[in-house]
NUPAVEX-292273 format. One record per residue (C-alpha): chain; x, y, z. Coordinates in nm, 2 decimals, padded with zeros to 4 digits. Example, Ala and Ser with C-alpha at 12.3 -4.5 7.8 and 13.67 -1.06 7.14 Angstrom:
2
PT,ch,X,Y,Z
PT,A,01.23,-00.45,00.78
PT,A,01.37,-00.11,00.71
***
This chain:
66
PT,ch,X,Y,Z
PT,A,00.00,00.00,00.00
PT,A,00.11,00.31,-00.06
PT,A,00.16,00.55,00.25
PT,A,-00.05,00.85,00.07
PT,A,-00.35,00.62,00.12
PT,A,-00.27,00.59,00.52
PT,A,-00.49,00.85,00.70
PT,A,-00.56,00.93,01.07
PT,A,-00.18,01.00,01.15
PT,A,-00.14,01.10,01.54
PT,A,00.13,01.15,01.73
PT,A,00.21,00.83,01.91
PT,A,00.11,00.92,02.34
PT,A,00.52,00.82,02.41
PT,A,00.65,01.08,02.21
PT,A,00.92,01.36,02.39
PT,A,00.88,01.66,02.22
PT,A,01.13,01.82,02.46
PT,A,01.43,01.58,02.27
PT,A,01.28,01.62,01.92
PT,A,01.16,01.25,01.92
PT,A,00.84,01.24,01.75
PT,A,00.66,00.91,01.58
PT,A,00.35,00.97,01.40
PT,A,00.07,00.65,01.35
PT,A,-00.14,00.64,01.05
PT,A,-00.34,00.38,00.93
PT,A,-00.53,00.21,00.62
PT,A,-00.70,-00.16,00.51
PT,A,-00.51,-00.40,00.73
PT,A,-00.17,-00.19,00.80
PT,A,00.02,00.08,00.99
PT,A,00.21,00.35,00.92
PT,A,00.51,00.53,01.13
PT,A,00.70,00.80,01.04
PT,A,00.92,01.06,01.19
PT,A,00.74,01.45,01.29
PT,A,01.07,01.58,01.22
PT,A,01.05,01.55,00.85
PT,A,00.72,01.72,00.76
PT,A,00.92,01.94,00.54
PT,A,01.03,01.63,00.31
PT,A,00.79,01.63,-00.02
PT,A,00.83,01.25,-00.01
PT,A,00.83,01.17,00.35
PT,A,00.99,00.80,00.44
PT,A,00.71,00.59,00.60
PT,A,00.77,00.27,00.76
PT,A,00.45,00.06,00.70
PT,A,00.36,-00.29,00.86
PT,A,00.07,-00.54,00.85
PT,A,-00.15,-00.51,01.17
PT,A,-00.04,-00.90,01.27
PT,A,00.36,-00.73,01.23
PT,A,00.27,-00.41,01.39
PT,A,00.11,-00.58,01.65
PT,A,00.38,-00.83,01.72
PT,A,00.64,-00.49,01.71
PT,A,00.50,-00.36,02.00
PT,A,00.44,-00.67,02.19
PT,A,00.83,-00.70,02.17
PT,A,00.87,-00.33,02.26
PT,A,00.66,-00.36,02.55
PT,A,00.74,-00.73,02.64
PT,A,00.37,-00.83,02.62
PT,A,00.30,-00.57,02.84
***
């Protein structure tokens, strides 16, 4: 998919905007999106996109099934 069909980008709640380290969540039909706030300036904006199954299975090993 291509990441100008993701919508619905938020900043992610563990972002530190006092250290510049923003992430930003989008979504569309069965994936996610993340990309950096930092680079809203860039025309063509690098997007990191995942299934749901591998996005959920990211942060279960970020979080330790937390």
């Amino acid at each position: 998919m291509s990441p100008r069909k993701l919508t619905g980008w938020r900043k992610s709640s563990h972002s530190h905007f006092e250290e510049n380290a923003c992430v930003e969540v989008g979504s569309g039909p069965g994936v996610v999106g993340l990309r950096d706030t930092k680079q809203a300036a860039l025309a063509a904006r690098p997007v990191l996109v995942f299934s749901r199954t591998a996005f959920t299975a990211f942060l279960d090993h970020l979080t330790d099934g937390r």
